[in-house]
TIRO-2110 file (N, C-alpha, C; in Angstrom, 1 decimal):
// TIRO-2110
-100.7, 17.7, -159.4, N, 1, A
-99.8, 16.8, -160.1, CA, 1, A
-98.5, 17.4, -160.4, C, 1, A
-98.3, 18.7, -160.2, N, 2, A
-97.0, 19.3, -160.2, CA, 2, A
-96.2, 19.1, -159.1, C, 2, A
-96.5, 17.9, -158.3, N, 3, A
-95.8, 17.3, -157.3, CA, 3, A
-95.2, 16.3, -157.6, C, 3, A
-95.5, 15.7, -158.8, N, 4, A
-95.3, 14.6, -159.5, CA, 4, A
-94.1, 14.9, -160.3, C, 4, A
-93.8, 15.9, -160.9, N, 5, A
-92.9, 16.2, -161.8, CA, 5, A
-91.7, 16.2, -161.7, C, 5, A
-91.3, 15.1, -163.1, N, 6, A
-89.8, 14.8, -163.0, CA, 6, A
-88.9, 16.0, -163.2, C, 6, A
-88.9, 17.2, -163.2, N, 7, A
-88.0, 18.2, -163.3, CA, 7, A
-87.9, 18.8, -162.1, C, 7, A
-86.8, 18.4, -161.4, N, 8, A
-86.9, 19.1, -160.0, CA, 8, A
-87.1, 20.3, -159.6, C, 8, A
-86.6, 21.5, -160.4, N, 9, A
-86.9, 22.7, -160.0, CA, 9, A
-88.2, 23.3, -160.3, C, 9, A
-88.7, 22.0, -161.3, N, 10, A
-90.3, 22.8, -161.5, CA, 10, A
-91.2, 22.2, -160.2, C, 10, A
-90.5, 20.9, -159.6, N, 11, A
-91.4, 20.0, -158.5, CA, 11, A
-91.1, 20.4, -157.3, C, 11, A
-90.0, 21.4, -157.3, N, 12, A
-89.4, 22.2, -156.1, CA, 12, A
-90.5, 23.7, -156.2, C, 12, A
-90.9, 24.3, -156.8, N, 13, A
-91.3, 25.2, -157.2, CA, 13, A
-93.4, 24.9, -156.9, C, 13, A
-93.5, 23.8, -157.2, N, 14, A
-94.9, 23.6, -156.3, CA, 14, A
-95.1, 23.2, -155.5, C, 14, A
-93.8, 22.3, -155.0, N, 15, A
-93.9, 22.3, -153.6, CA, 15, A
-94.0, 23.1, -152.2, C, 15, A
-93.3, 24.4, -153.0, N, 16, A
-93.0, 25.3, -152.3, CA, 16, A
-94.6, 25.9, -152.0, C, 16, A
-95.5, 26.3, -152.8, N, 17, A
-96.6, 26.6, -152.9, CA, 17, A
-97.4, 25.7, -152.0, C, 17, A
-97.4, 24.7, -152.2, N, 18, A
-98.4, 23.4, -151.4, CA, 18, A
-97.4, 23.6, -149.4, C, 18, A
-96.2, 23.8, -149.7, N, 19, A
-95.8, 23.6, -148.3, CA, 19, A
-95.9, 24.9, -147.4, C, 19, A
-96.4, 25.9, -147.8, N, 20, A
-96.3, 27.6, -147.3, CA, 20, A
-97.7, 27.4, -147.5, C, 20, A
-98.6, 26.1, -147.8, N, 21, A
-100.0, 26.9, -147.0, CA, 21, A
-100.5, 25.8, -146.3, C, 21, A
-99.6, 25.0, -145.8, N, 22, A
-99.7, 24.3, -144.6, CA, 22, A
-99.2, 24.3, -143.3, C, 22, A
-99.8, 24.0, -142.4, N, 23, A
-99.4, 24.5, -141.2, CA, 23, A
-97.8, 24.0, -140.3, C, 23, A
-97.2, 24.5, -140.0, N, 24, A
-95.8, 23.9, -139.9, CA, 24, A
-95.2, 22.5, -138.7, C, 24, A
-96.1, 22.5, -138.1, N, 25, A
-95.9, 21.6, -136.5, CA, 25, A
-96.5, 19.9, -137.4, C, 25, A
-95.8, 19.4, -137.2, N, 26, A
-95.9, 17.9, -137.4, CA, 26, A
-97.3, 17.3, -137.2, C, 26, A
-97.9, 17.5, -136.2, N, 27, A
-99.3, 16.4, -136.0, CA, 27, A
-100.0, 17.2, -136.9, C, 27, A
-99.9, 18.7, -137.4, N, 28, A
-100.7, 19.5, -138.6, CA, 28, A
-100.1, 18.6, -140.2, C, 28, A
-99.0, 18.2, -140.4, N, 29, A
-98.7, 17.8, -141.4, CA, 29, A
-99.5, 16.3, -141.2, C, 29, A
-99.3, 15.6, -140.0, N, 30, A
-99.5, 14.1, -140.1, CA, 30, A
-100.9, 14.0, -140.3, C, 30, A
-101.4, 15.4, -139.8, N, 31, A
-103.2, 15.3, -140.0, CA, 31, A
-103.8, 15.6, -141.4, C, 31, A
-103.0, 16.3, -142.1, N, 32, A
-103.3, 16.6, -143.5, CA, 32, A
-102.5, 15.9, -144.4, C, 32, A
-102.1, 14.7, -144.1, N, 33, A
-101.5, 13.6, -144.9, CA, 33, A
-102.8, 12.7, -144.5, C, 33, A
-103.1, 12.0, -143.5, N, 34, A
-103.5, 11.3, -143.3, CA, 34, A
-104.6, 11.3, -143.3, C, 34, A
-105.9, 12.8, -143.4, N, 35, A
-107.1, 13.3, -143.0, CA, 35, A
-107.9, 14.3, -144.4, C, 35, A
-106.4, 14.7, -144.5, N, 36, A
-107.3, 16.2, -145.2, CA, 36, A
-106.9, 15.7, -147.0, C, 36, A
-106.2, 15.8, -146.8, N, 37, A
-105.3, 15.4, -148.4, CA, 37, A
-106.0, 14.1, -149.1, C, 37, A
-106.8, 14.4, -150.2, N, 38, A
-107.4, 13.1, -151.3, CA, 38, A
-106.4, 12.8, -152.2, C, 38, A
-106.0, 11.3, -151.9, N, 39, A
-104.8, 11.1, -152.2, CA, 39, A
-104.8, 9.7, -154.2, C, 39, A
-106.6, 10.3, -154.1, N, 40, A
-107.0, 9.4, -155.3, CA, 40, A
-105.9, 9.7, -156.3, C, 40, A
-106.3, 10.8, -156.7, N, 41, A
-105.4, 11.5, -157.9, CA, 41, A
-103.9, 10.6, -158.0, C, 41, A
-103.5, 10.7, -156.9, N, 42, A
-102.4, 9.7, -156.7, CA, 42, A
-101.7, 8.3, -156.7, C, 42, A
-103.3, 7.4, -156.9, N, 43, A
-103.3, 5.9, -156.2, CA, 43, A
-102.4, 5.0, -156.7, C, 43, A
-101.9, 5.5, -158.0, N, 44, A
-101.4, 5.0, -158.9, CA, 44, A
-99.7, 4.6, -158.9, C, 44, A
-99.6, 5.9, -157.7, N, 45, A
-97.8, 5.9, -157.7, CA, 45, A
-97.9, 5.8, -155.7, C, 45, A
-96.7, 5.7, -155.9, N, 46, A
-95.9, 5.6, -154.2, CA, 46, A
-96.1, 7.2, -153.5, C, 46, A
-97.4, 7.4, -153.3, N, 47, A
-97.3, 9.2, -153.1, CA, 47, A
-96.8, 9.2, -151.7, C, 47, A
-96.6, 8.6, -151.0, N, 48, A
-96.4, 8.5, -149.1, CA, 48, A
-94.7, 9.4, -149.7, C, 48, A
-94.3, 9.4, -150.9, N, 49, A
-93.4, 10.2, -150.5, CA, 49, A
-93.5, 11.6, -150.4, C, 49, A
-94.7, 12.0, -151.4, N, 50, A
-95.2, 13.6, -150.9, CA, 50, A
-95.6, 13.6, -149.9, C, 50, A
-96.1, 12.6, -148.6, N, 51, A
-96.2, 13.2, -147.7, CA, 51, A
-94.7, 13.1, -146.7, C, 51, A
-93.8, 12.1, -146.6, N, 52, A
-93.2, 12.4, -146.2, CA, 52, A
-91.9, 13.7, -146.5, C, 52, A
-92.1, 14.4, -147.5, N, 53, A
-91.3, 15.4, -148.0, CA, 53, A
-92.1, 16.4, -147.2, C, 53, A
-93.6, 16.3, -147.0, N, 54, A
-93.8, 17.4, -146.3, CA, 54, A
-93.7, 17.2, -144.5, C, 54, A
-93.3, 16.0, -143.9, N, 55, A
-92.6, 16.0, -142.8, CA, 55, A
-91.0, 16.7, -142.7, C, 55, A
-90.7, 16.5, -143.6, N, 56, A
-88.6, 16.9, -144.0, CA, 56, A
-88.8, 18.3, -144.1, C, 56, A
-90.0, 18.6, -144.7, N, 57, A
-89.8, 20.2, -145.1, CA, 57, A
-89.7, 21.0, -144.0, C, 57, A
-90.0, 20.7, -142.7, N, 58, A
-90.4, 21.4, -141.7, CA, 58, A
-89.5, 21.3, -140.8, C, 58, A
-88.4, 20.5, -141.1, N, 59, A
-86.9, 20.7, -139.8, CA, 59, A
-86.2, 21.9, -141.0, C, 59, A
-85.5, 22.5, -139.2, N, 60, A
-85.5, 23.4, -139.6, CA, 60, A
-83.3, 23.4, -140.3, C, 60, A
-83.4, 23.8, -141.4, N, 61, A
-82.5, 23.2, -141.9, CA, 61, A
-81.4, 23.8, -142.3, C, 61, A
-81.1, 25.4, -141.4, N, 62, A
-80.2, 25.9, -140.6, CA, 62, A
-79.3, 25.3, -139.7, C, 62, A
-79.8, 24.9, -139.1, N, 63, A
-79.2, 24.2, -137.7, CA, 63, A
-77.8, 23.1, -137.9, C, 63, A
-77.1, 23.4, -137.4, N, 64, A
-75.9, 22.4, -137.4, CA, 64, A
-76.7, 20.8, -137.4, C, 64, A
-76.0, 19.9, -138.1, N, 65, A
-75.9, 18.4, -137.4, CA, 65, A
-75.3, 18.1, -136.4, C, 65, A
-76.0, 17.3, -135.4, N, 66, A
-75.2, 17.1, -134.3, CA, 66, A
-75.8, 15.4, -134.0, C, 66, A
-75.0, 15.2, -133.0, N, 67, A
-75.1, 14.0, -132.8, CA, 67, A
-76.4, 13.6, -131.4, C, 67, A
-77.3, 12.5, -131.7, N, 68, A
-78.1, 12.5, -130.8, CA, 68, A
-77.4, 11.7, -129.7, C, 68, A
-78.0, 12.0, -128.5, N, 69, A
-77.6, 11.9, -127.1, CA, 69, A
-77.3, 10.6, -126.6, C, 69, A
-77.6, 9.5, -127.4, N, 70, A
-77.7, 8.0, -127.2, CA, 70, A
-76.2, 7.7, -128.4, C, 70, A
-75.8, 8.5, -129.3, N, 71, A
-74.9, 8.2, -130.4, CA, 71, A
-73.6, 8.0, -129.8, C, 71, A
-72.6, 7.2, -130.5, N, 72, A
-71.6, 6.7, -130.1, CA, 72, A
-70.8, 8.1, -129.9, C, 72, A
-69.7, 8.6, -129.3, N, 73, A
-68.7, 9.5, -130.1, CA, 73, A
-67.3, 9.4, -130.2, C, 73, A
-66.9, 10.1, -130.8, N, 74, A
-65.2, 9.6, -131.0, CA, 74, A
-64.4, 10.2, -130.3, C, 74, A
-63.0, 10.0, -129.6, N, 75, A
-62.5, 10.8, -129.0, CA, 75, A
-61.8, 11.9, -129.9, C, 75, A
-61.1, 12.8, -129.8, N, 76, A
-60.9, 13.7, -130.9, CA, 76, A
-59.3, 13.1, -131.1, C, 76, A
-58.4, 13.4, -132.4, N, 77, A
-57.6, 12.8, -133.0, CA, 77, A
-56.3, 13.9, -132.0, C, 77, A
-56.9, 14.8, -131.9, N, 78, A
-55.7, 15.8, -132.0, CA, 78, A
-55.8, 16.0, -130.4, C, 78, A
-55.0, 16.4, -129.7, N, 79, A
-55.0, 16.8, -128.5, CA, 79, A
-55.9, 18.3, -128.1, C, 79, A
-55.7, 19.2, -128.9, N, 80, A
-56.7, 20.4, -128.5, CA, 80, A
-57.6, 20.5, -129.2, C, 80, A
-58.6, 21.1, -128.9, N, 81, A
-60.2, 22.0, -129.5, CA, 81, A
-60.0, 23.1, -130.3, C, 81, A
-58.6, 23.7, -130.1, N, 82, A
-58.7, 24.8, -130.9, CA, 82, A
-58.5, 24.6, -132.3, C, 82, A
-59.2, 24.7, -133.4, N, 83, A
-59.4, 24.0, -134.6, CA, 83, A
-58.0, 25.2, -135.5, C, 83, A
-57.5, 26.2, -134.8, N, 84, A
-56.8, 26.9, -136.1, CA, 84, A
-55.2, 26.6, -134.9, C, 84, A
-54.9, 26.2, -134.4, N, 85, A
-53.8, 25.4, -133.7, CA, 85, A
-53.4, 24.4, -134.7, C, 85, A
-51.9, 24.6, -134.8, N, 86, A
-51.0, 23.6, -135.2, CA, 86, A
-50.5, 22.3, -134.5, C, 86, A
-50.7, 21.0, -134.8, N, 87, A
-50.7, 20.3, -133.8, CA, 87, A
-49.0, 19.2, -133.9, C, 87, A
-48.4, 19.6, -133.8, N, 88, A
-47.2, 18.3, -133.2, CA, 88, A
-47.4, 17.1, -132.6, C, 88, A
-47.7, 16.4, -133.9, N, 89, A
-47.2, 14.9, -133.5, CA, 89, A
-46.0, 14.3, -133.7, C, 89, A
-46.1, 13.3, -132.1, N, 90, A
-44.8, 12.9, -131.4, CA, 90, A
-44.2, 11.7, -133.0, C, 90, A
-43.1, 12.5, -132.7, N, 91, A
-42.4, 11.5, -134.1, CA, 91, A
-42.2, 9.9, -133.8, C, 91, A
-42.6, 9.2, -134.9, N, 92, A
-42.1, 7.6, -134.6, CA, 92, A
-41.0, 7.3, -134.4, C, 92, A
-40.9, 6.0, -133.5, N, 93, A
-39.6, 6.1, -133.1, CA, 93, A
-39.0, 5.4, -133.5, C, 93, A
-39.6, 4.4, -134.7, N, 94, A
-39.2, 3.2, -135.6, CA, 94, A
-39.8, 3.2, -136.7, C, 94, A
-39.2, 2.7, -137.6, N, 95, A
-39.7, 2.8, -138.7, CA, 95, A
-39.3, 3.8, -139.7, C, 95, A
-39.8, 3.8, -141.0, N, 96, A
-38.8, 5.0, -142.2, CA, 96, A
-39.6, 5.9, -141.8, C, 96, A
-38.8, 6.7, -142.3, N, 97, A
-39.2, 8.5, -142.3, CA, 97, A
-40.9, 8.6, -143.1, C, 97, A
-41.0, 7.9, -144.5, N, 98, A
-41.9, 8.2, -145.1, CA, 98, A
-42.8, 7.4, -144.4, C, 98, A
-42.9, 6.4, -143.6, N, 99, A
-44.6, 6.3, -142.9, CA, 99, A
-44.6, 7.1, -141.9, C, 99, A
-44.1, 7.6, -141.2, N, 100, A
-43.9, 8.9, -140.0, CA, 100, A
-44.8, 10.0, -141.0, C, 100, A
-44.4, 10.3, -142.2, N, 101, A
-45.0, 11.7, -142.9, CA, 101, A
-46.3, 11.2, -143.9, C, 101, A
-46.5, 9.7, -144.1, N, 102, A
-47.7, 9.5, -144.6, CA, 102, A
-48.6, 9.4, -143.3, C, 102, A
-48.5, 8.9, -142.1, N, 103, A
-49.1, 9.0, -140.7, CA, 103, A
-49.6, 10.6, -141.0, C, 103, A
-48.7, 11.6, -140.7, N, 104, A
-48.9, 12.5, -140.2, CA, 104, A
-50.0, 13.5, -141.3, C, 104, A
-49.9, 13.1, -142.7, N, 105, A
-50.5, 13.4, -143.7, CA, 105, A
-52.1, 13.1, -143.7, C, 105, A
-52.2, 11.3, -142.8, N, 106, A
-53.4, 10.9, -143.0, CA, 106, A
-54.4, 11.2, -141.9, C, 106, A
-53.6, 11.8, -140.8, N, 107, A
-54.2, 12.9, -139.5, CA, 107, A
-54.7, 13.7, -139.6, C, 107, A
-53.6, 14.6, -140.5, N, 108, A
-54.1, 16.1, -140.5, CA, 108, A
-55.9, 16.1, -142.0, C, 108, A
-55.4, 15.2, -143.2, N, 109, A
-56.6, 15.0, -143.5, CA, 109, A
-57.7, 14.7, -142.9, C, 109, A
-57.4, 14.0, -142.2, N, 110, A
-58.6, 13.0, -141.0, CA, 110, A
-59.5, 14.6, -140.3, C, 110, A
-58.1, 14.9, -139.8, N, 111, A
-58.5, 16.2, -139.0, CA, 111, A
-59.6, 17.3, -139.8, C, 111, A
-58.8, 18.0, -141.0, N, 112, A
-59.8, 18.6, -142.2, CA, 112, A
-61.2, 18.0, -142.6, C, 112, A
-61.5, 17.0, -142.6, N, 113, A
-62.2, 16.3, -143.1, CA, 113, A
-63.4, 16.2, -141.8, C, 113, A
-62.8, 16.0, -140.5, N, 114, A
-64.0, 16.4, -139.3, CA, 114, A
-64.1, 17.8, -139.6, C, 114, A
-62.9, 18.6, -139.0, N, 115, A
-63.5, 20.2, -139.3, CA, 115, A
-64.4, 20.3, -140.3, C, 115, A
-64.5, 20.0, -141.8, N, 116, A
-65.4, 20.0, -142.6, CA, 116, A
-67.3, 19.8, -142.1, C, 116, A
-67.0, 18.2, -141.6, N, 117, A
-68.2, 17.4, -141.3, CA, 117, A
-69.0, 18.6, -140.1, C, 117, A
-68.5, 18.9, -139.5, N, 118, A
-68.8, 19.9, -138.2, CA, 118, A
-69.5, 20.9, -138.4, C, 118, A
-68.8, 21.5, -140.3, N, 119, A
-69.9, 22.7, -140.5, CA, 119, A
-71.0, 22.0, -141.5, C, 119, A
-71.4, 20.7, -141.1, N, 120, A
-72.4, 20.5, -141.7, CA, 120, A
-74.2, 20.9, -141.1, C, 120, A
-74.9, 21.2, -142.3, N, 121, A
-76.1, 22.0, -141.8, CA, 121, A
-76.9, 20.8, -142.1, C, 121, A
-78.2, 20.7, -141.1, N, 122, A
-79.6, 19.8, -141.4, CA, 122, A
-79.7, 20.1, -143.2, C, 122, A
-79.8, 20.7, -144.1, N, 123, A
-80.1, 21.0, -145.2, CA, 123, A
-79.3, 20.2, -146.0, C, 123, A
-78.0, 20.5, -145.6, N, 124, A
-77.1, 19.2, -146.4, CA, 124, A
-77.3, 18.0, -146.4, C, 124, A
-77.9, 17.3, -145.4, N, 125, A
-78.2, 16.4, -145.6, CA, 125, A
-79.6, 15.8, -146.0, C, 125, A
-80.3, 16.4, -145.2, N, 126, A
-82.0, 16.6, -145.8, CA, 126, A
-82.5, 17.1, -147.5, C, 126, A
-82.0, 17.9, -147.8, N, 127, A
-82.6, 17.9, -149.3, CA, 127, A
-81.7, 17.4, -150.3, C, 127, A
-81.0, 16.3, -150.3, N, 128, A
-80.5, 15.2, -151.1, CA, 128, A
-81.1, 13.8, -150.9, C, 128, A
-81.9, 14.1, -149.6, N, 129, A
-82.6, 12.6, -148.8, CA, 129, A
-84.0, 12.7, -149.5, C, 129, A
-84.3, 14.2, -149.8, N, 130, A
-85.7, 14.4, -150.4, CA, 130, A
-85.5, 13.7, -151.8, C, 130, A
-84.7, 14.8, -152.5, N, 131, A
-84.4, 14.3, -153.9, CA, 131, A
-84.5, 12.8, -154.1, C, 131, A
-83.6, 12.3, -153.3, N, 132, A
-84.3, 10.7, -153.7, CA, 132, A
-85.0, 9.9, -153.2, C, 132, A
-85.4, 10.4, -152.1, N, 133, A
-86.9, 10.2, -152.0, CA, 133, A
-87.6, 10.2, -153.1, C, 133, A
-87.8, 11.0, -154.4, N, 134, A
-88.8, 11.6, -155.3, CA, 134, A
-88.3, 10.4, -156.3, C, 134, A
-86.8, 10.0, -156.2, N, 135, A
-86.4, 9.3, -157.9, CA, 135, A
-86.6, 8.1, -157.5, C, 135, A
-86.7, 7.4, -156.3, N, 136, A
-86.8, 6.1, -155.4, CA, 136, A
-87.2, 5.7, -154.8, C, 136, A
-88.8, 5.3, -154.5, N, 137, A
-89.8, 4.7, -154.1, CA, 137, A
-89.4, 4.0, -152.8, C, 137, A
-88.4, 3.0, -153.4, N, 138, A
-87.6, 2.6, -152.2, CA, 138, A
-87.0, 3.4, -151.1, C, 138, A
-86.5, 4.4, -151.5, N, 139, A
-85.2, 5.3, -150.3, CA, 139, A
-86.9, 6.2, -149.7, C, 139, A
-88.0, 6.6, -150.3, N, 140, A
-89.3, 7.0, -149.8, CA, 140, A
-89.5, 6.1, -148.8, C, 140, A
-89.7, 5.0, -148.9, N, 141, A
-90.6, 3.3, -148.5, CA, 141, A
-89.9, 3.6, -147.0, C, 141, A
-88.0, 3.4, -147.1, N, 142, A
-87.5, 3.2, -146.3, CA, 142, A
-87.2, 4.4, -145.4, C, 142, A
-87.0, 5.6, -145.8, N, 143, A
-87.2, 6.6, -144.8, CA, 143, A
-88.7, 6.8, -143.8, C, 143, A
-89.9, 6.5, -144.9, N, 144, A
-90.8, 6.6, -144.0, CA, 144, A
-90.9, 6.0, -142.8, C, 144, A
-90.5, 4.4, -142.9, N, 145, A
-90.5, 3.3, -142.0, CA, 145, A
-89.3, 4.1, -141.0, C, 145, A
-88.5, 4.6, -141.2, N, 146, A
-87.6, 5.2, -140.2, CA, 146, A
-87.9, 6.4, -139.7, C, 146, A
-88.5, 7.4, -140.3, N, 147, A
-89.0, 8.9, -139.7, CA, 147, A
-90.8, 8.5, -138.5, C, 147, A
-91.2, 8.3, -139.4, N, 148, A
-92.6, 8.0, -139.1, CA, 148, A
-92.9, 7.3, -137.6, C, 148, A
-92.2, 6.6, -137.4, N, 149, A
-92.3, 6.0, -135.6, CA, 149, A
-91.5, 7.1, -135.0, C, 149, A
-90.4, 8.1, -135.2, N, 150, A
-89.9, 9.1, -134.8, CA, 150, A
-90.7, 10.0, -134.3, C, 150, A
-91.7, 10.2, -135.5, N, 151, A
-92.4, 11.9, -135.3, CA, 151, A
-93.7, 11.2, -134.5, C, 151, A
-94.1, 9.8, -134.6, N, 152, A
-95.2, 9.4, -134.0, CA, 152, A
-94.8, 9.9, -132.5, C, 152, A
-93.9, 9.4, -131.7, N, 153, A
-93.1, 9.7, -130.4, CA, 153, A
-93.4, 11.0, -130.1, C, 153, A
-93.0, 11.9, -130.8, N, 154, A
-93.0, 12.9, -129.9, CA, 154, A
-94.0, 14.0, -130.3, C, 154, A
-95.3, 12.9, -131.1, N, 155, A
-96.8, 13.8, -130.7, CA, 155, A
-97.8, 13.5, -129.5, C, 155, A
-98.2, 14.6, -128.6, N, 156, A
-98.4, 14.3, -127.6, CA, 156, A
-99.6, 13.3, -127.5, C, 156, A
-100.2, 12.5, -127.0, N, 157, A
-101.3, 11.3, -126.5, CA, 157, A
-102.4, 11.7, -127.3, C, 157, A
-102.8, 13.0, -126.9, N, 158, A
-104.3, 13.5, -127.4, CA, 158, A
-104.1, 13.5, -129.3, C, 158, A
-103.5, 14.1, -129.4, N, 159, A
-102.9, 14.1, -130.8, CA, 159, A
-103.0, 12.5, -131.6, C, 159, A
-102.3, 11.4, -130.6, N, 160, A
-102.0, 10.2, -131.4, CA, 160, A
-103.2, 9.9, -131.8, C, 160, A
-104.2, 9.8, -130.2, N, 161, A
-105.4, 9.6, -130.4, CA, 161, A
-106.3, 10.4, -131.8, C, 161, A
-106.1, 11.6, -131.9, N, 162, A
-106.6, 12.4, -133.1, CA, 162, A
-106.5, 11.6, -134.2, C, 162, A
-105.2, 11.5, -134.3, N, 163, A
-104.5, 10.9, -136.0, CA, 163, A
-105.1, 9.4, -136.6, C, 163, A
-105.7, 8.1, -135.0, N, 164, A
-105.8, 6.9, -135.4, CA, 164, A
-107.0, 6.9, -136.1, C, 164, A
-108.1, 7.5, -136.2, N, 165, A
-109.3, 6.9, -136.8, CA, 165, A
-109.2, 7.7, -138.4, C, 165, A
-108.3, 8.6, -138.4, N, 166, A
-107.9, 9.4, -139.9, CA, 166, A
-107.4, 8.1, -140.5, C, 166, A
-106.3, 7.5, -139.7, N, 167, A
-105.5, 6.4, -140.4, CA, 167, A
-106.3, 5.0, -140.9, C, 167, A
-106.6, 4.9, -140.2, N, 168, A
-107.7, 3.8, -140.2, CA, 168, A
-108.6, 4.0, -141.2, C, 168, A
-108.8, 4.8, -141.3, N, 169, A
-110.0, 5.6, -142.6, CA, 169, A
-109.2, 5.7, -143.8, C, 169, A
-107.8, 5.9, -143.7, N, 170, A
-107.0, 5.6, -145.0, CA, 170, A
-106.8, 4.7, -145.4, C, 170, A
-106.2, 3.6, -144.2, N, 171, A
-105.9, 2.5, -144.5, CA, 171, A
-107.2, 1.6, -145.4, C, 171, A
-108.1, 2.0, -145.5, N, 172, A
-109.4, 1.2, -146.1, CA, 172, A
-109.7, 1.6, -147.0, C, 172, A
-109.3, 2.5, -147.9, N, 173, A
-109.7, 3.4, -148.9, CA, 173, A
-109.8, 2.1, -150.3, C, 173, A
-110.8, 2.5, -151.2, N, 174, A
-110.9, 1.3, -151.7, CA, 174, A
-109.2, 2.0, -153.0, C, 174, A
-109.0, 3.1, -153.5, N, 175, A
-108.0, 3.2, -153.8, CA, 175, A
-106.6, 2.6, -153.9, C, 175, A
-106.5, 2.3, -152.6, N, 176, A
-105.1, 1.4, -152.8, CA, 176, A
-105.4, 0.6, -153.0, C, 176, A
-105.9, -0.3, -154.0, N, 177, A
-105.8, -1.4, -154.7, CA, 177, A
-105.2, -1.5, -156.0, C, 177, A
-105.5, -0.3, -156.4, N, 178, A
-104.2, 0.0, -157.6, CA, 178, A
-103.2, -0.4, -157.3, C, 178, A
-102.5, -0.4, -156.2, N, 179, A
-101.1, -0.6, -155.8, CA, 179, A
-101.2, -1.9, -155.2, C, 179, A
-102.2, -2.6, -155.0, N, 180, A
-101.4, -3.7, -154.1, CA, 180, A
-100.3, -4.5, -154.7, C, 180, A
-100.0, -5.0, -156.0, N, 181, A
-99.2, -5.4, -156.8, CA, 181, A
-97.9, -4.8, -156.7, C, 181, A
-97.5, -4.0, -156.0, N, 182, A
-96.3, -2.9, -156.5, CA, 182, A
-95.5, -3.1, -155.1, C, 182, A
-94.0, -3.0, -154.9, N, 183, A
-93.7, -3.0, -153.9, CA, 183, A
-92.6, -2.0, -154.3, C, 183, A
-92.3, -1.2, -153.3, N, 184, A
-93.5, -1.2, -152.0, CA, 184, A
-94.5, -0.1, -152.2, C, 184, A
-95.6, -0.1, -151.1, N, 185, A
-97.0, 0.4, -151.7, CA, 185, A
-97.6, 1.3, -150.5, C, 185, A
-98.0, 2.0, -150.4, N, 186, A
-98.5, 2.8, -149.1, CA, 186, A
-99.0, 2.3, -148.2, C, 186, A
-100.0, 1.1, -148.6, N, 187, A
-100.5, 0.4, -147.1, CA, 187, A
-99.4, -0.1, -146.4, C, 187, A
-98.4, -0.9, -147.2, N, 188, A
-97.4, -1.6, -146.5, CA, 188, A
-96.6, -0.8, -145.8, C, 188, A
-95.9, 0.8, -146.2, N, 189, A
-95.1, 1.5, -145.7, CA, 189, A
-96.5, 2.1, -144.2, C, 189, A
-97.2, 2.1, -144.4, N, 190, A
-98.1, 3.2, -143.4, CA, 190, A
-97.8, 2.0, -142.1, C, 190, A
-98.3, 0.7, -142.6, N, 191, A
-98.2, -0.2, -141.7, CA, 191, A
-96.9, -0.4, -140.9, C, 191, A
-96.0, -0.6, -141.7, N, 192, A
-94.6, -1.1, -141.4, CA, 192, A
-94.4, -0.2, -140.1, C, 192, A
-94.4, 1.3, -140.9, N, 193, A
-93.9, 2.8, -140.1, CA, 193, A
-95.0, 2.5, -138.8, C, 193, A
END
């Protein structure tokens, strides 16, 4: 129930315990969410977000953000890649001086502001996604429905097969009926996802 706990660093502090003695590869998490873990104790609240916290726990959250292979991209603002290069833009050839230097102002911001986004790490974004995960039932509900057909993909056939009769065996638990009233509710997110 120390999973439960509104004080983050004390709910960060057993999580840590509960996530270092589980095994790290995803169909090991999806199997002990969905198989191993008695989730009575819990029937009461939206727990699918402890399990999805213990999917998030396990990217590795070092690693730059980058964009996935299908994602739009932008062309770059400035003419060169070298990020500590001074860049000369061509002056307007109409117009007052001060939109020429508020242009050039809202570039070089523009510019700072990617350089910034660039050194962003998986962590920065991921453990603020947790956090409200934990205060928001909803931002839980809706990440799961978004992670969950992700990590389903890229566990291999034998595995899916493993996971369906665990699920199935959850899905029927007479426990969630505490919840059917409440939206949203773990059958609904398990199904949706």
């Amino acid at each position: 129930l120390g999973l439960r706990a509104r004080d983050p660093e004390m709910r960060r502090k057993f999580f840590l315990l509960y996530h270092e003695s589980l095994g790290k590869t995803l169909f090991a998490r999806l199997q002990y969410i969905f198989q191993n873990q008695d989730w009575e104790a819990m029937s009461d609240v939206f727990w699918l977000k402890q399990g999805l916290d213990l999917l998030l726990a396990i990217l590795i959250e070092k690693k730059p953000i980058t964009l996935a292979p299908n994602s739009a991209r932008v062309v770059p603002l400035l003419p060169s890649h070298n990020p500590g290069a001074h860049h000369q833009l061509p002056a307007m050839p109409e117009g007052p001086e001060e939109v020429a230097s508020m242009f050039d102002d809202i570039v070089m911001k523009h510019a700072q502001f990617l350089n910034a986004a660039r050194r962003l790490q998986v962590a920065d974004v991921v453990i603020p996604l947790r956090e409200l995960a934990h205060t928001d039932a909803n931002v839980a509900y809706h990440l799961w429905v978004l992670v969950f057909p992700i990590v389903w993909t890229t566990l291999l056939k034998e595995e899916q097969v493993a996971l369906a009769k665990p699920m199935i065996s959850l899905l029927s638990k007479d426990y969630h009926k505490k919840q059917q009233g409440h939206r949203p509710n773990v059958v609904q997110a398990l199904l949706e996802g």
